[in-house]
Backbone as JSON Lines, residues from 0, in Angstrom:
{"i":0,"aa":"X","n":[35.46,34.16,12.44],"ca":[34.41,33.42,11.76],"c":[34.72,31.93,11.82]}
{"i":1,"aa":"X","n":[33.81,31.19,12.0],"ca":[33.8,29.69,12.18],"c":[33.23,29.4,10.72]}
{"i":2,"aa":"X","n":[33.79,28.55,9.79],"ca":[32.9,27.74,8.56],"c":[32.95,25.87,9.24]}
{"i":3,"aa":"X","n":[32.54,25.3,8.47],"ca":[32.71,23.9,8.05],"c":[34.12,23.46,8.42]}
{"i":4,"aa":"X","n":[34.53,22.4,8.78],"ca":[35.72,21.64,8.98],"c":[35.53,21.17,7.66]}
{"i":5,"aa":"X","n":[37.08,21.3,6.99],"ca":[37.27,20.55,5.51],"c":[36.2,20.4,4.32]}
{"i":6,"aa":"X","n":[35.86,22.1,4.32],"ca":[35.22,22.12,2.98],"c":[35.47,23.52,2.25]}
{"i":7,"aa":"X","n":[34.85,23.44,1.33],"ca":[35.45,24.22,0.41],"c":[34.2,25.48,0.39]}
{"i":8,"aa":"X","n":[34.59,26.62,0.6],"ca":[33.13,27.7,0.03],"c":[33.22,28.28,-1.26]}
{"i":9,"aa":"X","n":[32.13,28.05,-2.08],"ca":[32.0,28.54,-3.39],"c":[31.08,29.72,-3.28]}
{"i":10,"aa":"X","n":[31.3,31.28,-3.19],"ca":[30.29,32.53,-3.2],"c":[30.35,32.67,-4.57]}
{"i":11,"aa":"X","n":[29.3,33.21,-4.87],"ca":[28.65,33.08,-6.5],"c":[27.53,34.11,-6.21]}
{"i":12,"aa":"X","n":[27.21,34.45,-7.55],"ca":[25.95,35.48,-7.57],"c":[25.24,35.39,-7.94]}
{"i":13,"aa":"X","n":[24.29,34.98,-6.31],"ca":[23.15,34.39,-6.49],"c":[21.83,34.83,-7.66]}
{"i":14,"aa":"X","n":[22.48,35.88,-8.18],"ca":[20.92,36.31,-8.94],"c":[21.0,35.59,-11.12]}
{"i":15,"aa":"X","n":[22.42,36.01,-10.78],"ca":[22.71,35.44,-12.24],"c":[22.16,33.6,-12.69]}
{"i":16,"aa":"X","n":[21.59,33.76,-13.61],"ca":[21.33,32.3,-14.08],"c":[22.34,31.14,-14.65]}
{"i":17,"aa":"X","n":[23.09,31.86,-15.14],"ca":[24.53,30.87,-15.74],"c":[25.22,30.91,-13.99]}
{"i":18,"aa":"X","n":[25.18,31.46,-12.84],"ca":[25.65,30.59,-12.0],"c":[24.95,29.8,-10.79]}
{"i":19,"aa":"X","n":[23.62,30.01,-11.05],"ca":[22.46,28.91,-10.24],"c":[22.44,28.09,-11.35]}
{"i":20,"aa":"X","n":[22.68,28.08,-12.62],"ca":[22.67,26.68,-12.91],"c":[24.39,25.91,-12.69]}
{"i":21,"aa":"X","n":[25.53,26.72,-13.04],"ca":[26.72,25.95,-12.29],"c":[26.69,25.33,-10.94]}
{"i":22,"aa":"X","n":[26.1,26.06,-9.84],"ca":[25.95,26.34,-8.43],"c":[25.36,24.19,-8.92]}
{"i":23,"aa":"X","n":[24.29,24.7,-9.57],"ca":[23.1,23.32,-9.31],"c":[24.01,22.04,-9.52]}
{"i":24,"aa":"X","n":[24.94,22.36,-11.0],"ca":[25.41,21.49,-11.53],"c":[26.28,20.88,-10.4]}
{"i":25,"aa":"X","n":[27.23,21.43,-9.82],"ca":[28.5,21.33,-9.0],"c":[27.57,20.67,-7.9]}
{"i":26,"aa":"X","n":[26.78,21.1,-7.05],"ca":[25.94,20.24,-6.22],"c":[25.71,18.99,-6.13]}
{"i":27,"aa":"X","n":[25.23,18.57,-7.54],"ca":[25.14,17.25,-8.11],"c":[25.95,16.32,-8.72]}
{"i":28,"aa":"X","n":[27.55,17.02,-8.72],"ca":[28.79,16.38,-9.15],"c":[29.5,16.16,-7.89]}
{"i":29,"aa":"X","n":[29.45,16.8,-6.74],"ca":[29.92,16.95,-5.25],"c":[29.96,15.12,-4.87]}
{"i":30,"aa":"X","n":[30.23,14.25,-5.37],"ca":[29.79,13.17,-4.88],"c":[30.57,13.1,-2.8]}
{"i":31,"aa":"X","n":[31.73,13.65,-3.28],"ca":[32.45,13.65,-2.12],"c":[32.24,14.91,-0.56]}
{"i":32,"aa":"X","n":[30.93,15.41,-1.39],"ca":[30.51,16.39,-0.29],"c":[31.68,17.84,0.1]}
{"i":33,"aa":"X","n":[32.36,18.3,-0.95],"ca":[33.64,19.44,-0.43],"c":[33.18,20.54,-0.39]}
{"i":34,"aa":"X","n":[31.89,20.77,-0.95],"ca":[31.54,22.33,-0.72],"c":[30.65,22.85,-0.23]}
{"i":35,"aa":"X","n":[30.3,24.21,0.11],"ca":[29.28,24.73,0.99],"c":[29.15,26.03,-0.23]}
{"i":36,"aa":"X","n":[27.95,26.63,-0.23],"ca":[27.4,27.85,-0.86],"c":[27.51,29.1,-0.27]}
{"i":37,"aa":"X","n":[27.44,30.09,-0.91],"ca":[27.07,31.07,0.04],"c":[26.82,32.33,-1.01]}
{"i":38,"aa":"X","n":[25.46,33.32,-1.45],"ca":[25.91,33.61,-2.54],"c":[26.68,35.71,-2.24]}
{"i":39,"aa":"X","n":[27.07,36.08,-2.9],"ca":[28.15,36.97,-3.31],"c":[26.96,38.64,-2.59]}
{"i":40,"aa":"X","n":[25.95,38.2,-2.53],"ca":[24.5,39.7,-1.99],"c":[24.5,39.31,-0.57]}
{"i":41,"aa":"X","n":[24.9,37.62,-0.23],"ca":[24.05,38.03,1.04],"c":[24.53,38.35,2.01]}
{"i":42,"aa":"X","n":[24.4,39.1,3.26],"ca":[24.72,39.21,4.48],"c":[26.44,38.69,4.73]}
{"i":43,"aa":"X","n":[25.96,37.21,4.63],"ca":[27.34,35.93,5.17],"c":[28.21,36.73,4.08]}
{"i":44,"aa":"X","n":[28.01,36.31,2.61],"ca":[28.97,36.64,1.2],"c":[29.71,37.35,1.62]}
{"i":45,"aa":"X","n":[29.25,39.05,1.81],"ca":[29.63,40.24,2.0],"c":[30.7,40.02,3.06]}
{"i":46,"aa":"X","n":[30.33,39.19,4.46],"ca":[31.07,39.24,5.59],"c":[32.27,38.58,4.88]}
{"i":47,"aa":"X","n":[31.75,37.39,4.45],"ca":[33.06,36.51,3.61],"c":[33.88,37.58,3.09]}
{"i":48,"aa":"X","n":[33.62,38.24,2.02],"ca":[34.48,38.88,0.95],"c":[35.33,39.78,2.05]}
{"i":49,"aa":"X","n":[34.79,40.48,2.62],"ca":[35.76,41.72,4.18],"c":[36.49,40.55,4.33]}
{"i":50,"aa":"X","n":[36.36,39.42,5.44],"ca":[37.12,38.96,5.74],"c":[38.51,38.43,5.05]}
{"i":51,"aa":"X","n":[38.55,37.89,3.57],"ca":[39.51,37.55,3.33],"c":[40.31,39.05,2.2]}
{"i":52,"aa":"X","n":[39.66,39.84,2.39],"ca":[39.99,41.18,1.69],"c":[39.82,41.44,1.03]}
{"i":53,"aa":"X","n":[38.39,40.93,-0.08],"ca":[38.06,41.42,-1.83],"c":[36.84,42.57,-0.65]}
{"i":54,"aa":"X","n":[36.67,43.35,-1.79],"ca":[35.65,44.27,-1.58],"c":[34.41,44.22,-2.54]}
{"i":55,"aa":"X","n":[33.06,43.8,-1.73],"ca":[32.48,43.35,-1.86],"c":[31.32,43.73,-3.16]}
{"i":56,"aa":"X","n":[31.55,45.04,-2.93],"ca":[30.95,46.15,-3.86],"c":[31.76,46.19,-5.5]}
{"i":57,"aa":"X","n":[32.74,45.79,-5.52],"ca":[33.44,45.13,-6.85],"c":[33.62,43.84,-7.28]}
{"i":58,"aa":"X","n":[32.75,43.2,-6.51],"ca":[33.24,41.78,-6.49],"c":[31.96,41.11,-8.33]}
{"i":59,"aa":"X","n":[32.67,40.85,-8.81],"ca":[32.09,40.38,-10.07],"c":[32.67,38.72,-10.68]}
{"i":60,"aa":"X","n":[33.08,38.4,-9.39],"ca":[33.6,36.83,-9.63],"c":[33.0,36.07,-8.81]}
{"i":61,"aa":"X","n":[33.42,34.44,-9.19],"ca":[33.18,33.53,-8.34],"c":[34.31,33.2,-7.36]}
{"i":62,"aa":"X","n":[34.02,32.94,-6.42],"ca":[35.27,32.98,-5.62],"c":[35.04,31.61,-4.73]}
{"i":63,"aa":"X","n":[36.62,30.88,-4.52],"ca":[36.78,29.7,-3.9],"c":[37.5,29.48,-2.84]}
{"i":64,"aa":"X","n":[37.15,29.83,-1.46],"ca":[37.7,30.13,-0.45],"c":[37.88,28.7,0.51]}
{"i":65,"aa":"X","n":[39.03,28.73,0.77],"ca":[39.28,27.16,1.52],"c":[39.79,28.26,2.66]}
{"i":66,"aa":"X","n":[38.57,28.04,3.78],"ca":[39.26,28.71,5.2],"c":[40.58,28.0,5.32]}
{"i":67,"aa":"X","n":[41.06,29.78,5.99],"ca":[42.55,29.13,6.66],"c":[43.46,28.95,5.67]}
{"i":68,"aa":"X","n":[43.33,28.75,4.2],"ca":[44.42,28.38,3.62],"c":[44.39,29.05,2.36]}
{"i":69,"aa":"X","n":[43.94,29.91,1.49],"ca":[43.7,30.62,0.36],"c":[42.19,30.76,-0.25]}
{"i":70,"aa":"X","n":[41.96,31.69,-1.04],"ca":[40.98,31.58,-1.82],"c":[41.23,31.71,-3.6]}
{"i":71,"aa":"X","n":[40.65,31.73,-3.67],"ca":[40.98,31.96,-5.74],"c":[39.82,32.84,-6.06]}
{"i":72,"aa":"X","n":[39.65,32.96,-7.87],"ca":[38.58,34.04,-8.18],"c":[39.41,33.87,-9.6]}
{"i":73,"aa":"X","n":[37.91,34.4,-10.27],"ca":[37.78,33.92,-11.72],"c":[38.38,32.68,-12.2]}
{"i":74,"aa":"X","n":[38.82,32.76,-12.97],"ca":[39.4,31.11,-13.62],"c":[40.24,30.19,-13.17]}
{"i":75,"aa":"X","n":[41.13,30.87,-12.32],"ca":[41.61,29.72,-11.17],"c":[40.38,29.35,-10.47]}
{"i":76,"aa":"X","n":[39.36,29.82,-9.96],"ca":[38.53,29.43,-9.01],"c":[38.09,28.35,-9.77]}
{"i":77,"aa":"X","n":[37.44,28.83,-11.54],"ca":[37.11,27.5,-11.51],"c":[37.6,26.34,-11.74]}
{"i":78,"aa":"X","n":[38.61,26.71,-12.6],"ca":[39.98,25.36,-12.69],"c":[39.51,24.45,-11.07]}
{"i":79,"aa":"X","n":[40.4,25.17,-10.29],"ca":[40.12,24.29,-8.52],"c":[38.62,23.89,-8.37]}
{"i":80,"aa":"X","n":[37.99,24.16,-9.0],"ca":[36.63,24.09,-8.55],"c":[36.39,22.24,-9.64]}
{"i":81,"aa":"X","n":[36.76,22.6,-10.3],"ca":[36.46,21.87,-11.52],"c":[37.87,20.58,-11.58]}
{"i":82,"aa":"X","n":[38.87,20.55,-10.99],"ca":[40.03,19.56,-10.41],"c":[39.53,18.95,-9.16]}
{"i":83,"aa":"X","n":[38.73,19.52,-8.2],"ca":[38.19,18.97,-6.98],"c":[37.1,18.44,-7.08]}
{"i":84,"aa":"X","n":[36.42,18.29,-8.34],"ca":[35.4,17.62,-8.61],"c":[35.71,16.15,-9.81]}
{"i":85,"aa":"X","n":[36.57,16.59,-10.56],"ca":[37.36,15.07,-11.17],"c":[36.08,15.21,-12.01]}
{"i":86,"aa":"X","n":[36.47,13.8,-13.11],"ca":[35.21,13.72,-14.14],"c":[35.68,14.69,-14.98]}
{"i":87,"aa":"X","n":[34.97,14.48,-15.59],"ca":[35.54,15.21,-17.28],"c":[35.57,16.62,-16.95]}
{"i":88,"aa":"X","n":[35.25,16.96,-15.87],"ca":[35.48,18.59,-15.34],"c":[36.68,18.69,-15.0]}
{"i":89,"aa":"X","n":[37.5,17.57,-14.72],"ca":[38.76,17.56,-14.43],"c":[39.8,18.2,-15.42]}
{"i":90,"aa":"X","n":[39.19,18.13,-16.58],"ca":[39.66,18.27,-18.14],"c":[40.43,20.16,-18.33]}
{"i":91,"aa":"X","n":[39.1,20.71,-17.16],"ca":[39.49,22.49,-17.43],"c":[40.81,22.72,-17.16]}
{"i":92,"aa":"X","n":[41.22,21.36,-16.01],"ca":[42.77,22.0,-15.81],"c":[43.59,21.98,-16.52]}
{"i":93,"aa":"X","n":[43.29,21.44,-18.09],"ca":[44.68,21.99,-19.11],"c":[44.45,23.53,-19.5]}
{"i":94,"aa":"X","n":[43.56,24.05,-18.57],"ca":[43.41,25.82,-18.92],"c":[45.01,26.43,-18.07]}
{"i":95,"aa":"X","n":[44.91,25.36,-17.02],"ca":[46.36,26.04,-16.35],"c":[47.83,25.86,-17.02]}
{"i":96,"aa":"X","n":[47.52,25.02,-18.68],"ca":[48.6,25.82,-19.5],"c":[48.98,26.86,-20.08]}
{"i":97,"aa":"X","n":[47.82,27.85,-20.34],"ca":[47.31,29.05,-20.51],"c":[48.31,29.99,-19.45]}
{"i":98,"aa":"X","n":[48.14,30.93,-20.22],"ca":[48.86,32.44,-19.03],"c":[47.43,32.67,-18.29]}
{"i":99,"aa":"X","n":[47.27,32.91,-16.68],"ca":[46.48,32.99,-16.43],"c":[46.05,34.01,-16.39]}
{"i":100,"aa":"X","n":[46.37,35.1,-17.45],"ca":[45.53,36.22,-18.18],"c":[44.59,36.05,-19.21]}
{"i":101,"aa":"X","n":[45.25,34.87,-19.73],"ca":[44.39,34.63,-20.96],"c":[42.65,34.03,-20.46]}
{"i":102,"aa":"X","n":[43.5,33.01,-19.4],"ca":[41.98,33.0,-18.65],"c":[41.46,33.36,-18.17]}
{"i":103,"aa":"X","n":[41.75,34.8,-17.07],"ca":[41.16,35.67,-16.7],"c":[40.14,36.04,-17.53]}
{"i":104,"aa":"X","n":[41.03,36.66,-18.87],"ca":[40.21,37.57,-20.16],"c":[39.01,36.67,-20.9]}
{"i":105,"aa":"X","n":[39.25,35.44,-20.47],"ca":[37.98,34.86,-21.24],"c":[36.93,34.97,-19.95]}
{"i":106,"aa":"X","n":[37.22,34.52,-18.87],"ca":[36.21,34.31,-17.96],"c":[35.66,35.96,-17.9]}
{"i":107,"aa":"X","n":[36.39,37.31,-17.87],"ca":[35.96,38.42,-17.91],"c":[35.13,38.75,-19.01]}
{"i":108,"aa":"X","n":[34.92,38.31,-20.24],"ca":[34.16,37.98,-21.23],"c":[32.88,37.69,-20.6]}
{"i":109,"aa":"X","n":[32.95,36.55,-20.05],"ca":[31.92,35.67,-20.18],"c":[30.94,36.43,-18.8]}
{"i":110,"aa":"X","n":[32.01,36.64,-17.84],"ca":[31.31,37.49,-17.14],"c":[30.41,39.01,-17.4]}
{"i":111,"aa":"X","n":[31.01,39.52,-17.99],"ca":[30.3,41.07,-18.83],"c":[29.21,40.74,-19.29]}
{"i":112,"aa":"X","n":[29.24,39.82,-19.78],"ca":[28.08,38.99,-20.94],"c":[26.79,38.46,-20.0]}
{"i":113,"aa":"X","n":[26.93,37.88,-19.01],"ca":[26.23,36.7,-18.24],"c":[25.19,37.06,-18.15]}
{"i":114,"aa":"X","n":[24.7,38.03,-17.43],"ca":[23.21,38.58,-18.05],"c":[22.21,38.86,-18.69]}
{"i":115,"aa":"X","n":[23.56,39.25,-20.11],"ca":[22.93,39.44,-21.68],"c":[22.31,38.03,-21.78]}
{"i":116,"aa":"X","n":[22.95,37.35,-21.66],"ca":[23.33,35.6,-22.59],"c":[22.35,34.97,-21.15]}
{"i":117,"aa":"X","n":[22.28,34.41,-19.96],"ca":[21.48,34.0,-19.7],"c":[20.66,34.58,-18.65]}
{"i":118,"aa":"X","n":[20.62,35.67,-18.84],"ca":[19.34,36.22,-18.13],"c":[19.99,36.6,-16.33]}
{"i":119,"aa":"X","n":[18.82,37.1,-15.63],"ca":[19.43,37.21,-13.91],"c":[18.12,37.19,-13.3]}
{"i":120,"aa":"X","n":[17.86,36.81,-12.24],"ca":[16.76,36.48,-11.23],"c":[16.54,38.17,-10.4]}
{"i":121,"aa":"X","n":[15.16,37.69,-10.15],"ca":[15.01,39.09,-9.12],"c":[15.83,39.1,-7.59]}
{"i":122,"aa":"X","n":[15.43,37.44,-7.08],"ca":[16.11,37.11,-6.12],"c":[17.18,36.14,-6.34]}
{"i":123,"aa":"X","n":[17.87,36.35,-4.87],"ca":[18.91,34.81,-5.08],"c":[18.09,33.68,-4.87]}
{"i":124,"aa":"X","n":[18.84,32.42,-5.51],"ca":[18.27,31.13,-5.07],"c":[17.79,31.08,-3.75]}
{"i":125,"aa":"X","n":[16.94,29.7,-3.96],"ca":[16.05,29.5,-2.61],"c":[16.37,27.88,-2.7]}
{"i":126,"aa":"X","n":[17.46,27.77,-1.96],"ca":[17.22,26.21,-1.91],"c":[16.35,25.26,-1.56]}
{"i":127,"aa":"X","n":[16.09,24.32,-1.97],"ca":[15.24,22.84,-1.74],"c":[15.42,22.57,-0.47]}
{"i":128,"aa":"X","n":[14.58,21.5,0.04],"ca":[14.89,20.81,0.95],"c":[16.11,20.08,1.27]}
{"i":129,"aa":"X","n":[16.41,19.32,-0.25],"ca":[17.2,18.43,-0.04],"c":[18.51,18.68,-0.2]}
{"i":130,"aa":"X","n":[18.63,19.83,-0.44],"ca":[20.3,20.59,-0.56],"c":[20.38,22.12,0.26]}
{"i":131,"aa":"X","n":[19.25,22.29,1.21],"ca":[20.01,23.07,2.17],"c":[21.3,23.16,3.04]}
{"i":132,"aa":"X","n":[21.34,22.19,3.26],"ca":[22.8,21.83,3.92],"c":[23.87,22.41,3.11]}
{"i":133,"aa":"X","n":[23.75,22.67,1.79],"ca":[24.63,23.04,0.98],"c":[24.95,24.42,1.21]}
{"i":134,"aa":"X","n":[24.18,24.99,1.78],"ca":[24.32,26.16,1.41],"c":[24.36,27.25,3.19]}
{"i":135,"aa":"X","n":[25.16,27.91,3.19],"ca":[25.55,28.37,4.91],"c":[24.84,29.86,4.5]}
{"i":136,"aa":"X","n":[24.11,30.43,6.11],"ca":[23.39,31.05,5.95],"c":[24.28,32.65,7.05]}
């Protein structure tokens, strides 16, 4: 598989609303351009997830895959997600004083919940014009 030279892929699920609105948010904090989309249903996702070895059919995280060099999932993902963006998002990384069970168990919370609490789409996002590029097909 070929991605992007020097960027970061964020797979997310596309149908949930608490992460098309993160997805949106992070888009618009990207000042430095590091990431590409891809969401966790589609086609690419699925190929993604085989390739670096989660299985795709359990996959209930966000996951932060830097070809070639590691990926993360659940709360490390977003810690890195949220340190590579700087700005007061920079702030989550005092979560990595935490046992990173403890943050697992909250982000597994929040995940169980995400549906209840903000709802889920029939489909995945449909990007704009102006942020297709964001997103690899």
């Amino acid at each position: 598989m070929t991605f992007p030279i020097d960027k970061k892929i964020i797979l997310f699920d596309g149908i949930c609303n608490l992460c098309d609105t993160a997805v949106q948010y992070i888009i618009k904090k990207d000042i430095k351009d590091q990431f590409r989309f891809v969401s966790i249903q589609s086609k690419l996702g699925k190929h993604i997830l085989q390739h670096i070895g989660l299985n795709p059919l359990n996959m209930d995280s966000i996951v932060l895959y830097e070809p070639n060099i590691a990926y993360y999932t659940k709360a490390t993902a977003v810690i890195k997600i949220a340190k590579n963006l700087g700005g007061i998002l920079g702030l989550l990384k005092l979560m990595e004083l935490f046992p990173k069970k403890m943050n697992n168990n909250l982000y597994d919370y929040i995940a169980r919940n995400r549906y209840k609490w903000y709802g889920k789409k029939n489909q995945c996002l449909i990007p704009s014009k102006e942020i297709t590029n964001k997103f690899l097909n």
